[in-house]
C-alpha positions, 0 to 999 in steps of 0.5 A: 793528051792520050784519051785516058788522061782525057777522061781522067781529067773529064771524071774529076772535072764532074766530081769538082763541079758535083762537089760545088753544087752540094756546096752551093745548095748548103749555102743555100739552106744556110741563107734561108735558115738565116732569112727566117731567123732574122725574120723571126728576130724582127718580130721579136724586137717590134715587140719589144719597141711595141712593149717599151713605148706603152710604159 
């Protein structure tokens, strides 16, 4: 492989990797997006067991 190519293929391979970090980290924020929505819905639902078991 002549030494273009060589660096071609190195500059895409960073761009790809690049690419999945950003990926990753929206997954990320997704995840703890998520976490905290669920964890917001089981409040919500003790407090509704909470309320149901008094009547």
């Amino acid at each position: 492989m002549h030494n273009q190519q060589l660096a071609n293929e190195i500059n895409s391979l960073k761009e790809t990797i690049e690419s999945l970090m950003m990926e990753i980290q929206y997954l990320r924020n997704d995840l703890e997006k998520t976490r905290d929505e669920s964890e917001g819905l089981k409040f919500i639902i003790s407090e509704l067991e909470s309320v149901l078991r008094r009547d």
